[in-house]
N, C-alpha and C positions, 0 to 999 in steps of 0.2 A: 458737127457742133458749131455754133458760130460764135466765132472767137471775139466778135464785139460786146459781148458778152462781162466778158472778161477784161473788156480794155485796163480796167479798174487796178489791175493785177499786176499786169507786164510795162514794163517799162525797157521797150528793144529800138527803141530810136534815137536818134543824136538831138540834142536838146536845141531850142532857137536861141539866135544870137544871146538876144538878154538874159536869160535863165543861164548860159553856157560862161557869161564873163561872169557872174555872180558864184556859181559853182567853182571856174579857176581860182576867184580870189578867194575863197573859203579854203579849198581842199589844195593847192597849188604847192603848198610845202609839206603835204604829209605825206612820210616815206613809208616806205614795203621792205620786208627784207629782202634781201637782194637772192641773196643764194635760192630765196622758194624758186622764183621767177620760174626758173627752165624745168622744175615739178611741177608747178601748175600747166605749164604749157604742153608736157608729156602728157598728166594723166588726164587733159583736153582731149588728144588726138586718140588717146587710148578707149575714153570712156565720158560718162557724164562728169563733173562736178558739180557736186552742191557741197556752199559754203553750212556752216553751223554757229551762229552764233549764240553768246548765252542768253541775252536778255531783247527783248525786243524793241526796236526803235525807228522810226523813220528817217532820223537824223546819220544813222550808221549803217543803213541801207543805200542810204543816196550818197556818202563817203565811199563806201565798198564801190558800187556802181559806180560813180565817174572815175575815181582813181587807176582801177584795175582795166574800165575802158580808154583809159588815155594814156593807160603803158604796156597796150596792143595785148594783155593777159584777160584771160577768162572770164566775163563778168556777170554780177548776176543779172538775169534780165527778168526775173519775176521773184517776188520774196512770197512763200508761203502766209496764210491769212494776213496779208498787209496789203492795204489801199491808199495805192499811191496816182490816184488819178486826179490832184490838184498838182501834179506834176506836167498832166500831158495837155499838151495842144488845146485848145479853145474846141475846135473841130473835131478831135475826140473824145473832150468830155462830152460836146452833145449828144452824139452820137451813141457814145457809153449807155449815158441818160435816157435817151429815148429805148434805145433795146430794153435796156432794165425794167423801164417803165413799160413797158409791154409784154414781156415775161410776165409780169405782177399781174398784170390782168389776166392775161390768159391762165394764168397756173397759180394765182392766190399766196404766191411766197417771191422773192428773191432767188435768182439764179444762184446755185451754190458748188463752187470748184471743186471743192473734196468729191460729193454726193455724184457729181457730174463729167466725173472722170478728167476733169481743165489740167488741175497739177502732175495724173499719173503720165497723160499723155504729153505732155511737156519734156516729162525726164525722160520717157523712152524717144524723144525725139532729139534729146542730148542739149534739152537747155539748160543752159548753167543758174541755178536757182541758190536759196537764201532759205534756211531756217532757223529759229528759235528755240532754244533747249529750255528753258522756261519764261513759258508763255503763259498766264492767268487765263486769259478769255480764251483762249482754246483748252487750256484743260476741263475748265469749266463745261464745256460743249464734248467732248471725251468722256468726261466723268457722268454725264448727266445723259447724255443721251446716246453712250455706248459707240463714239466715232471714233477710229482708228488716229493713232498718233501720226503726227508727220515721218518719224523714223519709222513707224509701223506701215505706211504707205510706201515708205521708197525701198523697206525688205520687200513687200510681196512686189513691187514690181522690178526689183532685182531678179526675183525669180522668172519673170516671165525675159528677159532679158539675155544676148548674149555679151554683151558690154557690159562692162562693170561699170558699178555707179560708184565713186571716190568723196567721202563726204572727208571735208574739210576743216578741222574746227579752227576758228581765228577769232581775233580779239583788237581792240583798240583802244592805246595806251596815252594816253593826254599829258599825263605826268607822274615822273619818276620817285615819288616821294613812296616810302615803305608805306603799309599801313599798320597802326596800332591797335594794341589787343582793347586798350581802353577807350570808348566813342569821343568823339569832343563835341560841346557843345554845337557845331556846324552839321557833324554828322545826323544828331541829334532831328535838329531841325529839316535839313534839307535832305536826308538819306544817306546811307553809307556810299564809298566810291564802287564797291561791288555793284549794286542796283544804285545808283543814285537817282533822287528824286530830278521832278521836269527842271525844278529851279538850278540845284547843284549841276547838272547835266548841260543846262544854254550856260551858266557862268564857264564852265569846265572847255567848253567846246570854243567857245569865242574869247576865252583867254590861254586856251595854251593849242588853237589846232594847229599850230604852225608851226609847232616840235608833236604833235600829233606821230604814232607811228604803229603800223596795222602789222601785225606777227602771228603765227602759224602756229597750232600745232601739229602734231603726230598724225597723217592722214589715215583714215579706214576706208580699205577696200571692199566692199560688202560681201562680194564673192567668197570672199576668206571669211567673212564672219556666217554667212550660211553653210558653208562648210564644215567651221566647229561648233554650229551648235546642233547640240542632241536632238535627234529626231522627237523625242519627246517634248521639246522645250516649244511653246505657244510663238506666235509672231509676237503677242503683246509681252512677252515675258523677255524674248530677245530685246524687243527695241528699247524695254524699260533700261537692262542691263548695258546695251551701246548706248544708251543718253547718260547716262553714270561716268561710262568712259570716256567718253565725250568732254562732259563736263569735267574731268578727272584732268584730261590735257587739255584744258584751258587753263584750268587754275595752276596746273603746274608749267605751263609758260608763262604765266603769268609770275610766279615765283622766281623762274629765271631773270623778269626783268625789273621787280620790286624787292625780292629778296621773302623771307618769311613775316609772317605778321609778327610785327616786333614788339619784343616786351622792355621795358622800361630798364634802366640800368638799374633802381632798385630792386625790379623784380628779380633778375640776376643774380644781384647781390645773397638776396636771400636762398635763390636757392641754392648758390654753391656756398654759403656760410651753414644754412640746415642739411647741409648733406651729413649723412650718419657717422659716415668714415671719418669724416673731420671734426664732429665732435667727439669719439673715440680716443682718435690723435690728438688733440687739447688735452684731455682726462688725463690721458698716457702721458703727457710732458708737463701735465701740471701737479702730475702724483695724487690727483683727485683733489689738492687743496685748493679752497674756494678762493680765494684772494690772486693764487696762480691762471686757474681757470679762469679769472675776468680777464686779466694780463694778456693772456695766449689767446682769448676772442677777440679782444681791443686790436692785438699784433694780426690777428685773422684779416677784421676788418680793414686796416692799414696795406696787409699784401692785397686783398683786393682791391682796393684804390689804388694804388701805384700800380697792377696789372691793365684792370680794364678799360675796355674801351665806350665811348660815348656820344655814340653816331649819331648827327645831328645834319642833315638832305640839306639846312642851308649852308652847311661848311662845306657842303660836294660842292655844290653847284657855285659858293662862290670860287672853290678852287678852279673848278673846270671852265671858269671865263677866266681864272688868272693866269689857269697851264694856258689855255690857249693863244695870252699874248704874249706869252714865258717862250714855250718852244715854236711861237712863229718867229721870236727875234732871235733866238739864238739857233736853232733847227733850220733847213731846207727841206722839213715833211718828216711825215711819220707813215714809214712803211709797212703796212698793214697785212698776214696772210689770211686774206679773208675767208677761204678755203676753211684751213683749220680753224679758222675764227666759228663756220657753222659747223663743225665737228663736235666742238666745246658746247655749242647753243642745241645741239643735239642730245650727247652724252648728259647735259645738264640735266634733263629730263630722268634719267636713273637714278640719282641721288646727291650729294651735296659735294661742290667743288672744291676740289686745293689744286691752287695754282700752286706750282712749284717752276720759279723763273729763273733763269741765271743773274748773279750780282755781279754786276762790274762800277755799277756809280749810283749815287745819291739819288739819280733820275726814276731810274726802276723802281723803287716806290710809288712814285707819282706817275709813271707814263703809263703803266699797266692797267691803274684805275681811270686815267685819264681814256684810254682806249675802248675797255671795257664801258665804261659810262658814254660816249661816242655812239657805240653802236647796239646799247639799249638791254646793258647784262648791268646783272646787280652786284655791284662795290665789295671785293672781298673785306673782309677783318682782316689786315693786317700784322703780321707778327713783325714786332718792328723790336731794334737794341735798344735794352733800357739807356743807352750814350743819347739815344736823339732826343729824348724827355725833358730835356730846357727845355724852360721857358722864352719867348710865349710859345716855341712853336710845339712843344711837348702836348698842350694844351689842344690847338689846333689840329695836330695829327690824331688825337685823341678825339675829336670832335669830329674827325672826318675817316674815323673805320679804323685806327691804328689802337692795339695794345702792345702791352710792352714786356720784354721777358729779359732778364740778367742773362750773365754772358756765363754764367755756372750757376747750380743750386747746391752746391758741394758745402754740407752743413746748418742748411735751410728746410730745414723738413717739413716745417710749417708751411711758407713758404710754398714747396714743392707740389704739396698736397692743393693748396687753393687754387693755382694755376692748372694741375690738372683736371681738376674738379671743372673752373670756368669754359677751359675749351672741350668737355662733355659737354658741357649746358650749350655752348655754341654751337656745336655737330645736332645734338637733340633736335635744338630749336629749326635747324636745317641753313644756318647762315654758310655761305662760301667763305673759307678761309683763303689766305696767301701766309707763305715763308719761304726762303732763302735756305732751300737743303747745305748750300756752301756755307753758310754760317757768316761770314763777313763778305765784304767783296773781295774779289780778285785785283792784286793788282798786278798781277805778270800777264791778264791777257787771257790764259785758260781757265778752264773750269778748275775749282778747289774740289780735291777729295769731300765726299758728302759727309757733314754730322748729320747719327738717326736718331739725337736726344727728342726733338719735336716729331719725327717722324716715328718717334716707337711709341708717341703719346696718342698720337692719332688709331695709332693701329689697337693700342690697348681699348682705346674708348670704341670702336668697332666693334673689338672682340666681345667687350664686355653689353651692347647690344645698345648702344646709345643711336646707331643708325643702323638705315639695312644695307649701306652700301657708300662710300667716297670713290669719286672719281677724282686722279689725280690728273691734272693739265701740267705737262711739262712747257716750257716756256723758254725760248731765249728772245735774249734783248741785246741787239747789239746796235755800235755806232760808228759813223763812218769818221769820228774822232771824239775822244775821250775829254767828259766835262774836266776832271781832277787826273789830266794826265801830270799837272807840274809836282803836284801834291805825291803820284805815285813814283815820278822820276825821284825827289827828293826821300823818300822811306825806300826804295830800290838803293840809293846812297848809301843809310843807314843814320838817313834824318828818324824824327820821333812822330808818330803821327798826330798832326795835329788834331786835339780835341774838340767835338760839335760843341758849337755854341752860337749864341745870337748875332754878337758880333763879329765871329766867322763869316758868316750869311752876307752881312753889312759890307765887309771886304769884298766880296764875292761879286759885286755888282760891275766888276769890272769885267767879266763873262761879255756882256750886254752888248762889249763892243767888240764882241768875233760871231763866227759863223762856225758850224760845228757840223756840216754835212746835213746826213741824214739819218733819223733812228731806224730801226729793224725788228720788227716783232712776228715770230714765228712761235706756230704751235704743235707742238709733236703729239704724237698718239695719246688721245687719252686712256687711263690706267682703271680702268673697275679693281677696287682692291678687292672686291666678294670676288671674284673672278681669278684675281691672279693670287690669293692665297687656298683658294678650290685646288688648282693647280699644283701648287707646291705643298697641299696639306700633307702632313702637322707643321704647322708652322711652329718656328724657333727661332731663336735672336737672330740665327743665319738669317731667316725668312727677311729681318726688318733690314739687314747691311744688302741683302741682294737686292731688293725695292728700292733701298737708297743708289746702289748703282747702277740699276734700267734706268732709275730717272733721271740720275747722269747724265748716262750715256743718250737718252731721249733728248736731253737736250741739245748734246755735242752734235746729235744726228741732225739738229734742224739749225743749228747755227749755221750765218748766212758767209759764204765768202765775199769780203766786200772788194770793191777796186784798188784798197787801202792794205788789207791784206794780204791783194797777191803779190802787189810791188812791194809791198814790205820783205815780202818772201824771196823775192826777187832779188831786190839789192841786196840783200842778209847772207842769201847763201852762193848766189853764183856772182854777182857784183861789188864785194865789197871794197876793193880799190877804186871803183871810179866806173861809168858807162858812157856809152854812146847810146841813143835811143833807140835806135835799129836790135841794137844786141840785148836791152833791158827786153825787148818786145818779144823777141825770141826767146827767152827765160822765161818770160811771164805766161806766155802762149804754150808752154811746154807745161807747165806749173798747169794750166787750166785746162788741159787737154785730158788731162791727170784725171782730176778735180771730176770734170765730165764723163769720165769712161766711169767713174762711180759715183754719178749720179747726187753729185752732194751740191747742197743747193747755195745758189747762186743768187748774186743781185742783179737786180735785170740790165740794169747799164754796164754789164759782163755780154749783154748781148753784141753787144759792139765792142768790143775788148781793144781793139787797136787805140780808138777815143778815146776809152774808160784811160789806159794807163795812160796815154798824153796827158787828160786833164789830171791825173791825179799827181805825176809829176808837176804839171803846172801850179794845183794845189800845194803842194810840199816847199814849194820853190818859193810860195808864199809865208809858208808859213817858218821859212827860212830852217827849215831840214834838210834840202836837198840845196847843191850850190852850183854855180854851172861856170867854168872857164872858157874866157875871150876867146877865139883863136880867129885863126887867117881864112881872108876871104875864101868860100868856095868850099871849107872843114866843116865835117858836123861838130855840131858842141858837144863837148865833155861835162858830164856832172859827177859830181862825188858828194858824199856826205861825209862830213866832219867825223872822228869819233866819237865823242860826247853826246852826237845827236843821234848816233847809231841803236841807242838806249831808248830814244822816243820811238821805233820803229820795231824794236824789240817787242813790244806790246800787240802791235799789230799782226805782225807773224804768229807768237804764239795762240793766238784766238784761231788758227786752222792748223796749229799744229800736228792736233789730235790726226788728221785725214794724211799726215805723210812719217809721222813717225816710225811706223815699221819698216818703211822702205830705209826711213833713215838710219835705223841700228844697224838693217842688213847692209848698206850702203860701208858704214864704220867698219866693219867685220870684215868686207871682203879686200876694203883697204889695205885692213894692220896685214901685218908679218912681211915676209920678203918672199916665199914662194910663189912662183908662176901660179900654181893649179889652188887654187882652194876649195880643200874637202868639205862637203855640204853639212857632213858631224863640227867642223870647226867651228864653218857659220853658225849652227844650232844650236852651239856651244854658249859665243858670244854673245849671241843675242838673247840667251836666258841669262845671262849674266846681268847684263842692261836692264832689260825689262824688270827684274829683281829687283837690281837698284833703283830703278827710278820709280819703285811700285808708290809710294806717296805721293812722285811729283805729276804722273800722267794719271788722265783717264782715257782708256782704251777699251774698242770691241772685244767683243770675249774670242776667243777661238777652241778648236778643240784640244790642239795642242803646240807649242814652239815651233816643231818641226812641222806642222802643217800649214803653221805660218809662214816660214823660213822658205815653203817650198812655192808658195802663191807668188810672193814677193818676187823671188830666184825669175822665175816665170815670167814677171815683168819686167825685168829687167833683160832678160833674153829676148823677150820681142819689142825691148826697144832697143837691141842693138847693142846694149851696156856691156854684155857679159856674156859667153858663149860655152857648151859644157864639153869639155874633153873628150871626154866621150861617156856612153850611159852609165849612171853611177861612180863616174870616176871623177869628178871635182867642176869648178866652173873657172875660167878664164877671163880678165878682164881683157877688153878690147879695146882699143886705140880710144872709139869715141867716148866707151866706159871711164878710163882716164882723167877725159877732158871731163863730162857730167856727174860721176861720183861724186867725188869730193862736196860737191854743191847739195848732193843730197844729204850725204853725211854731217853738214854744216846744221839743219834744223836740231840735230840730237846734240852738236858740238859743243855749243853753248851752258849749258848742264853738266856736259861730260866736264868742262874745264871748270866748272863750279864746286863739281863733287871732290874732282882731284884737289883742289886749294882747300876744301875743308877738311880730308884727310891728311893732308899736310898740316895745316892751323893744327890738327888736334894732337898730333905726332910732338909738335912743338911745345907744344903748351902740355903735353902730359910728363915731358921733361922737367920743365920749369915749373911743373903745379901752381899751375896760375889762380888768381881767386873766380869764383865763380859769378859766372854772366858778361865775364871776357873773352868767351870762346868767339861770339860773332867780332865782336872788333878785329880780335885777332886774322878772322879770315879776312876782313875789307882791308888790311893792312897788306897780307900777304897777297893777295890779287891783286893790289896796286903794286907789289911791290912787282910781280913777276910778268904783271901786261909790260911793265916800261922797260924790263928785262928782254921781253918776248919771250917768255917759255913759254906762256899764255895768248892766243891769238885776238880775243875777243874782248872786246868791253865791257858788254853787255854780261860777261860770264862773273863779275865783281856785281854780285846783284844779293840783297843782304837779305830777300825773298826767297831765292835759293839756300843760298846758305844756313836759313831757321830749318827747313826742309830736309838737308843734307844732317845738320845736325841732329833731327832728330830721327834721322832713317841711320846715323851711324851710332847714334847711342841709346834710344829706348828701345829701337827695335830690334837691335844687335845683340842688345845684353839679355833680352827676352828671349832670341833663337837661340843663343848658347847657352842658356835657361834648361830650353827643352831638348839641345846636343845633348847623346849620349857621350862623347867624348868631342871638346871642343875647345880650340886657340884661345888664346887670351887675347885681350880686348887688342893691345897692342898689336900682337901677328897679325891679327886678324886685320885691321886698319892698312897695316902694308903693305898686306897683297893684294887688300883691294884696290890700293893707290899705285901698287907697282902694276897691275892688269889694266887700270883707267888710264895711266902714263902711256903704256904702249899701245895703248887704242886711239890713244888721242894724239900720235905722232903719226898721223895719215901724211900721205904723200899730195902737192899740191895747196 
């Protein structure tokens, strides 16, 4: 065949100087996602590609083309019925020209690719090509005169093939604004952004190609699709049905990075005010009188106006220039796992998103959509506390994806009803949600025990068929120093928390002039609920508490240890008199050695761990937490921290406490008593003791059982040396070095332990004196002061009025509830002081 021919067609040369700078300045800023990169270059060496796009264009062939050739990826070198030979060389248009015009003579038509075998033998020679899922003038020429489709072309020559041919479908995104269900006037005129007319398409291109950004979907292997289809089924009936799916995953990438065609806030409105059930509920609380019944619709309408949300693309977007000069002055970066990041952009594709992030500060709001908006995923709807709904910013958060929910519905029924109603209609519609499983933020550092009141809303509207499926994205966010650490020191106190407001904010600007490290955003497994209540069906309320705690613990799994954390760790429990650099290194290094034999992840300037703790030391010493004494020529320096500051470091430790806690109960255990040998029943004693106790205040790995915990831990501690067994099954031995490094481990649980004991004491006290009610916390920050200055109490940190709301209500709602369901059980009193007499001798460790 002579492939001049065709010159018309192909485009497989590097373009001349002038064409090639005109090209960098057009397409030079439009990105690719990152993560396809290394798929397209596999399923190159493996097989053909061809791209798929939807609509056909010149302007988005020669985008694809130079982009994807000038970042060494697969590019197309010819687009199905598209003539792009005012692209080529002067010397090949002739050339073109003269064969063609001589074809015509001799043979009375136009050379034609299809007819002439040009396209089939291209892809079995593995060129990387371009087509069109709807295309006019070619179906027209299909329809009319019986030509096989382009996807009907590259099945039958799949067959003839031992490579697979990988069609690709991809898309190109100019800009991020939703589309709505109602046309505008512009639409009107110049075409929808789906096909936009020639006019809308040159505005579109030369006003936004420069956040321009080319996105993937779901590849098909054809092999696999001649496989499943039924030997009865036509070629033309297959390629009908893969142009369907085809187009199926574009528009649902496409949904990943715009969101759903969105309906108006009145439309909303209406629907969750005419839902059945809620006028039912009106009838029922208005007792069917008419004058009540206007009342309870009026109050209808009002809860959804203080609920919803009123997403307006120019509130994102001026936000996302404001975060971005926000966290460049106060941030050194936002650390991004972009890994999980296309796991999520993956997963999205199955059905509608909930993030579910960790709370630790005000930021998590805004940095999550700020990230997500970065790298071209559509804006959750936010559940945000009805507290942040001052004005103006209540307004603006509401403008920019946030609704808003009370911090109870306890006697709201109305109420209850419109808010679940509207986040149906949000799931329906296919919008990504966000919320805060912890309910507020943290301010000890660890993750809060999950509320499932939002999490059992979600599941109802599932169940009841609103979607075919939620994928949950667990999420943490963490920092390498806390915006509202002064704010949590002062409520750790048993200060009030201060209440959101505008002029809060106002004060706040004094932020502006520190530096705050670096943020951390990691994503954990995403959750198919079809999937994991498949699994556990019938689902029951257990079903919604155990989903709240995989997501937990999903995120405790990918929280990051920072260089902050492990020296916190560090000086907390093996340093708290005072160090030399040499000996913190050695702690810290033993701490991360830990850390790394399981696999829990890390910040990368851990890579260098010796650095990491110097600078962070350095860091601390700035920020006048850490303090360092003079000494004599030729001495290393001594540093110590204050006690009072010890409280600012306490936050940082407990964010990885979760990864050492068990060592640290069995650590406590192997401590107490006075016997040489301790029996492995004692340990496994103890440490179901603890673990009980503290069942509120941690979230922990599940296991199968105490004692197969009791026995891992034992384990490790033997092969580091710590503890040695008597002999088989006859107890474990501490050893000289165990001595020295116990105590240090036992120090992450100690804290807690001495917090629980001063609140069973406070209550001891004050059940004498029947003190009035909602003096029970005073009473403990009294008595912890009293008995740090005493020393009965080692810790500072352990007078923390966070524990103690904890402790309080782990020894009185949940106590009087177990002894509820005792068949014969102590009184509130006995019972208080043997838990206080067992936490007294646990917490008189030696060392």
């Amino acid at each position: 065949m002579d492939k001049d021919l065709f010159r018309a067609n192909i485009l497989d040369h590097k373009p001349g100087l002038f064409l090639e700078r005109i090209l960098f300045s057009l397409f030079k800023r439009v990105s690719v996602d990152e993560p396809m990169k290394e798929e397209l270059k596999r399923m190159n060496r493996e097989g053909t590609v061809v791209y798929a796009i939807k609509y056909r264009g010149r302007l988005d062939y020669l985008m694809y083309h130079y982009n994807f050739r000038m970042r060494r990826l697969p590019y197309p070198k010819l687009a199905f019925s598209q003539n792009i030979s005012l692209l080529l060389p002067l010397r090949l248009i002739l050339r073109n020209t003269l064969r063609r015009a001589g074809y015509l003579l001799r043979h009375g038509k136009l050379p034609d690719p299809y007819r002439m075998g040009f396209y089939r033998d291209a892809i079995r020679n593995g060129t990387t090509s371009l087509i069109f899922l709807v295309n006019p003038k070619r179906f027209l020429r299909q329809f009319v005169h019986a030509e096989p489709a382009d996807l009907q072309l590259l099945l039958e020559t799949q067959k003839e093939m031992e490579r697979p041919i990988f069609v690709v479908p991809q898309l190109v995104l100019y800009k991020k604004t939703p589309e709505r269900e109602a046309p505008t006037l512009g639409q009107i005129l110049f075409g929808y952004k789906e096909q936009p007319g020639i006019v809308r398409k040159t505005v579109l291109f030369f006003r936004h190609h420069r956040r321009a950004f080319i996105d993937f979907g779901e590849p098909v292997n054809l092999q696999d699709v001649l496989k499943e289809t039924p030997a009865s089924a036509s070629m033309e009936e297959t390629a009908v049905e893969l142009r369907e799916r085809l187009v199926d995953r574009i528009d649902a990438q496409k949904r990943i990075m715009l969101g759903p065609i969105m309906k108006s806030r009145q439309q909303l409105k209406e629907i969750v005010l005419r839902d059945e059930d809620i006028g039912k509920l009106i009838d029922r609380m208005a007792e069917r009188n008419p004058k009540q019944i206007v009342q309870q619709r009026k109050k209808a309408g009002d809860c959804f106006d203080e609920i919803a949300a009123d997403l307006n693309m120019a509130y994102i977007q001026f936000f996302h220039r404001a975060l971005s000069w926000f966290f460049g002055k106060l941030f050194d970066g936002i650390d991004v796992d972009m890994e999980g990041l296309a796991r999520v952009r993956e997963r999205a594709r199955k059905g509608p998103l909930v993030y579910v992030p960790s709370h630790k500060s005000h930021i998590d709001y805004l940095v999550l959509n700020y990230v997500l908006y970065n790298y071209n995923m559509h804006v959750p709807r936010i559940a945000a506390g009805k507290n942040l709904s001052f004005w103006p910013m209540g307004y603006i958060f509401r403008r920019s994806g946030a609704f808003f929910i009370r911090r109870t519905f306890r006697g709201a029924k109305l109420y209850r009803a419109v808010f679940n109603r509207y986040i149906k209609a949000l799931i329906e519609e296919g919008h990504p949600l966000e919320f805060f499983i912890e309910g507020g933020r943290s301010r000890s550092g660890k993750l809060i025990l999950p509320k499932i009141g939002f999490l059992t809303i979600l599941l109802h509207a599932y169940q009841e068929g609103y979607a075919r499926d939620l994928i949950f994205v667990p999420a943490s966010i963490s920092y390498d120093r806390i915006l509202e650490e002064k704010s949590y020191l002062k409520e750790m106190a048993g200060g009030e928390k201060a209440k959101e407001s505008f002029r809060q904010i106002i004060r706040a600007r004094h932020f502006l002039k520190r530096t705050y490290g670096k943020i951390y955003i990691r994503f954990g497994e995403p959750v198919s609920l079809k999937d994991y209540l498949e699994s556990r069906a019938p689902a029951t309320e257990k079903t919604h508490r155990h989903l709240a705690f995989h997501l937990i613990r999903s995120i405790n799994k990918v929280t990051l240890v920072t260089p902050l954390a492990l020296v916190a760790s560090a000086v907390l429990t093996a340093h708290r008199g005072g160090f030399h650099m040499n000996e913190l290194k050695e702690s810290a290094l033993d701490y991360l050695a830990f850390l790394r034999e399981r696999d829990a992840p890390l910040a990368a300037s851990l890579e260098r761990p010796e650095e990491a703790i110097e600078q962070t030391v350095d860091l601390l010493i700035s920020w006048k937490v850490v303090s360092g004494l003079e000494v004599m020529e030729g001495e290393e320096r001594f540093y110590y921290v204050d006690d009072e500051r010890k409280v600012e470091l306490e936050f940082y430790k407990n964010s990885v406490i979760h990864h050492f806690l068990h060592h640290a109960l069995v650590a406590v255990s192997l401590l107490h008593g006075r016997e040489e040998i301790k029996p492995e029943e004692a340990v496994v004693a103890d440490y179901g003791f603890l673990r009980n106790l503290f069942q509120k205040e941690f979230i922990v790995d599940t296991a199968p059982d105490d004692r197969s915990r009791v026995r891992g831990v034992l384990a490790d501690f033997a092969k580091a040396g710590l503890i040695r067994e008597s002999s088989p099954g006859g107890g474990w031995q501490i050893t000289r070095l165990g001595y020295d490094r116990l105590p240090a481990w036992s120090r992450f649980a100690k804290t807690f332990m001495e917090s629980y004991w001063v609140a069973v004491q406070a209550l001891l006290q004050e059940e004498r004196k029947a003190p009035k009610k909602g003096d029970e916390l005073k009473g403990m920050k009294l008595l912890g002061l009293k008995y740090y200055k005493l020393g009965v109490i080692e810790h500072i940190e352990s007078v923390s009025q966070l524990t103690f709301r904890t402790a309080l209500d782990r020894f009185t709602t949940d106590m009087l509830r177990e002894r509820g369901e005792a068949q014969e059980a102590p009184d509130e009193g006995e019972e208080l002081q043997r838990t206080g007499r067992r936490l007294y001798e646990l917490i008189r460790l030696p060392g």
